[in-house]
N, C-alpha and C positions, 0 to 999 in steps of 0.2 A: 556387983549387983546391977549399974545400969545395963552389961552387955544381957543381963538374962530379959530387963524390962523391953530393950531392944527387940530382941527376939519375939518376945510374949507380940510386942506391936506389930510387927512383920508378918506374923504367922496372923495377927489379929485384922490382920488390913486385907491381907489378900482372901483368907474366909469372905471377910462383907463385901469382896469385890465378885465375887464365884454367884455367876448368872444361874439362873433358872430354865428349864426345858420343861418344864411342867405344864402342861397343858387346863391343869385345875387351879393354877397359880394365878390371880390376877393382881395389880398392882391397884394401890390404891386409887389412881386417876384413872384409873377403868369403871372402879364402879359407880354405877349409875350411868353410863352412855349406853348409847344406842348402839348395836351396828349389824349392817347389814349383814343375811346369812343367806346359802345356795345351799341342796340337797346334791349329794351324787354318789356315785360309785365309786370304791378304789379300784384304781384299775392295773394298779402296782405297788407294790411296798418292798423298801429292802432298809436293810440296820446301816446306820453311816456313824462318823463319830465327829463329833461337833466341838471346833478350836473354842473355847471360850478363854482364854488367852487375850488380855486386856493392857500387855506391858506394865503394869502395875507393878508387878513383883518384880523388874530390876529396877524403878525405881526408889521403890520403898527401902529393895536392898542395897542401893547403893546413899544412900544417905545413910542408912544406919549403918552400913561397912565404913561412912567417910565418920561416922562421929566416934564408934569404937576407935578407929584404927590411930584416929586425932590422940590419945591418949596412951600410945607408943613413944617411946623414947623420952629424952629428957630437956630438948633444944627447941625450937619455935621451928628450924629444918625437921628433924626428925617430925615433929607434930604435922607437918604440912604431909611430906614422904608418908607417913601412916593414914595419913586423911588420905591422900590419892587412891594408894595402894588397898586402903581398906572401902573405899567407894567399886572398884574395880572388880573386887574381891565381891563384895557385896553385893554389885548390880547382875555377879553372873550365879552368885547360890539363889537371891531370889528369883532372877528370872525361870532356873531350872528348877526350884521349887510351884511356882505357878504353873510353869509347862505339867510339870506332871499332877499338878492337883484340876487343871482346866481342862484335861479330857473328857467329854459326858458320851453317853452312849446314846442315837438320838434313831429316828426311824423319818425316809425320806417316802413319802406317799403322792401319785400322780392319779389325781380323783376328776372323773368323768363327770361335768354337773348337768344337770336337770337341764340346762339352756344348752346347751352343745359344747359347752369350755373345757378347756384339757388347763387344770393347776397344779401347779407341782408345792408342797408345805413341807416341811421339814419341822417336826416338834421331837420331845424325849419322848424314849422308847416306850413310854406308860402313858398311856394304854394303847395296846397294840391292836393296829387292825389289819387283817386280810383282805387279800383280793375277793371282789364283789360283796366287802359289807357296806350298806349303804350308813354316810356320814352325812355330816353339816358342817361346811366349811362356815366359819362364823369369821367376819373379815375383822381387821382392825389392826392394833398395835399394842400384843403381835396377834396375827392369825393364826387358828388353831380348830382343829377335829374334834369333833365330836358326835359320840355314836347318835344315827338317827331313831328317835323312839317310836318314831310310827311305824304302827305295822305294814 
């Protein structure tokens, strides 16, 4: 029963660690600030995919490979041997569990603004924009597109 609660925590830890690309997503210390925004043109866009890969996941798995595997054999060697080998074991399924849960599909935009500046953003690939729609680059942390509504 603990190796399944293990599990459930692992699987549980690396979900709340898996970042955002959402451009309509803002974090609660965002709302209510100010920040500064520029109008301009895409003047490029192509699809990129974005490491959100935080190393988290082998260590999350390597503690719970070291406390399972602690619970191998029947000596105080043995426990120790299992504890190694189950941290080892542990820190490479979750790291390869994160690698493939941390891939986002993201869109890299090079926008022409209104003052003469060439900026390169990188946000998820929603909502997507083409060449020559005009945005607003809205600055901050993080910076993010958004369609211009004016006609």
């Amino acid at each position: 029963m603990s190796k399944r609660l293990l599990s459930l925590a692992l699987v549980g830890l690396l979900v709340g660690c898996a970042n955002t690309t959402d451009p309509s997503t803002y974090s609660v210390g965002s709302v209510g600030q100010v920040n500064h925004s520029v109008s301009g043109i895409i003047v490029s866009a192509r699809p990129v995919t974005i490491n959100a890969n935080t190393g988290a996941g082998a260590g999350v798995g390597g503690v719970a490979g070291a406390v399972a595997g602690s619970s191998i054999g029947g000596g105080t060697r043995a426990h120790a041997l299992g504890a190694i080998g189950g941290a080892v074991a542990g820190a490479l399924v979750g790291a390869a569990i994160e690698q493939n849960s941390s891939q986002l599909s993201g869109m890299e935009y090079v926008v022409s603004t209104s003052n003469g500046s060439l900026l390169t953003i990188t946000q998820g690939s929603e909502p997507a924009y083409r060449e020559n729609d005009r945005v607003i680059i809205l600055y901050g942390s993080p910076a993010r597109l958004i369609k211009d509504p004016r006609p």
